[in-house]
N, C-alpha and C positions, 0 to 999 in steps of 0.2 A: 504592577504588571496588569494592563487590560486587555490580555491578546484572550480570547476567547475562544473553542474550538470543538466541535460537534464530529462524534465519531458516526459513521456505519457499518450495521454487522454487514459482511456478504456471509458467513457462514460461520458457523460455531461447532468442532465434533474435537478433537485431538488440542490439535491448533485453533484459537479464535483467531479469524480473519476480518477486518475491519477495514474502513477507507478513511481520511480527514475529509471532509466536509469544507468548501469555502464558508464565508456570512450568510451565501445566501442560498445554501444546502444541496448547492452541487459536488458532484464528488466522480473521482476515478470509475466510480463503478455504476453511475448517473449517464456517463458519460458511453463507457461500455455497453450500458445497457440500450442506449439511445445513438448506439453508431448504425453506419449500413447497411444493411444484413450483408450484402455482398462481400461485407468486408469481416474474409476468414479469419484475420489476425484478431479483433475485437472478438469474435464469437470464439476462437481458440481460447482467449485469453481471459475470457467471462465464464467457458468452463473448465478452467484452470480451477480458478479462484473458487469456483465455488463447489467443485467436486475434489479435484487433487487434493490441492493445498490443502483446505482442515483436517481432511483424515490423513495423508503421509506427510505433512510439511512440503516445504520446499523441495522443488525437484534435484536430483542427483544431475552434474555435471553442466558445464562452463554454457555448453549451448545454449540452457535453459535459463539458467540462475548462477547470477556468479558477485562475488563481493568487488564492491567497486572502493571501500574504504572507507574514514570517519564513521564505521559503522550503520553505512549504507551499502543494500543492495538490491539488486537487478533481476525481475522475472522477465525472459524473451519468449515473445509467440508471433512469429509472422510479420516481421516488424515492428508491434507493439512492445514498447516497455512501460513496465511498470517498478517505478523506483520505491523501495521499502525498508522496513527498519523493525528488530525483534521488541519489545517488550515481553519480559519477562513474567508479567501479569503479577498479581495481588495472591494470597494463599488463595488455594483451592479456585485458582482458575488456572485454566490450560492457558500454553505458552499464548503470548498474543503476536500477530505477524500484523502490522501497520501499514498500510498503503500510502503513500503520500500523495502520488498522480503517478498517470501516464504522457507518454510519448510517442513519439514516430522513433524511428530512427535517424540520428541525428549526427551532424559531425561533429569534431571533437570537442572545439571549442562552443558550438550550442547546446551538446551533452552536458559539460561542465555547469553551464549555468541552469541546468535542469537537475542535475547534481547538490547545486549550493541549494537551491531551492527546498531538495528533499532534508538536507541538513537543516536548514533553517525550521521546516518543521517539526523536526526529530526532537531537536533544541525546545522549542515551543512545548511540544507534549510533554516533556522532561521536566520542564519548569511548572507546568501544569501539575504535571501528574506530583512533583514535590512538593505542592501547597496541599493536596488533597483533596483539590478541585477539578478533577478529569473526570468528565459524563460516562456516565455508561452510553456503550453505544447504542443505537435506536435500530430497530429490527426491523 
């Protein structure tokens, strides 16, 4: 296997909160950080991530956060998604919540294929994370 894969913390308290990283160290929350200002959805959803989500988890109810299946799921803020996946962490680390990327909002059939995508990563960390070669993530 030489898929290789670079984590980011966004926030560590309850929940560690992380992103996947491309090769070349772009990531969901590179991306957030580096959106419009104007654009409330990105700034909702960059202090989602980094204040909600590690201290209470994922938000309660459909609007927000909701499973979408294969053990994928979906934070909504203002049109931004951000599609994700639990790992259950290592002893004595808090649960871990995985980012895989973001999106727009999308129709059904280009959801799906931003869907396989988040799977294909999930897959990837898995097989990583079972040789016992997944980085820590970089802070």
């Amino acid at each position: 296997m030489g898929v290789k894969m670079r984590l980011v913390r966004i926030r560590r308290a309850v929940y560690d909160v992380v992103a996947v990283a491309d090769a070349s160290g772009r990531s969901l929350w590179v991306d957030l950080k580096n959106a419009d200002p104007s654009d409330g959805g990105a700034e909702q959803m960059r202090a989602a991530l980094r204040e909600h989500v590690p201290l209470n988890g994922p938000p309660r109810g459909k609007s927000r956060c909701r499973y979408l299946g294969d053990d994928i799921w979906e934070f909504k803020e203002w049109g931004v998604r951000v599609l994700w996946f639990y790992d259950a962490g290592e002893p004595k680390v808090p649960k871990r919540i995985v980012c895989t990327h973001s999106c727009g909002k999308l129709k059904k059939k280009e959801f799906q294929r931003e869907k396989a995508k988040a799977i294909r990563i999930r897959r990837d960390y898995m097989e990583i994370k079972a040789t016992g070669k997944l980085p820590q993530p970089e802070d």
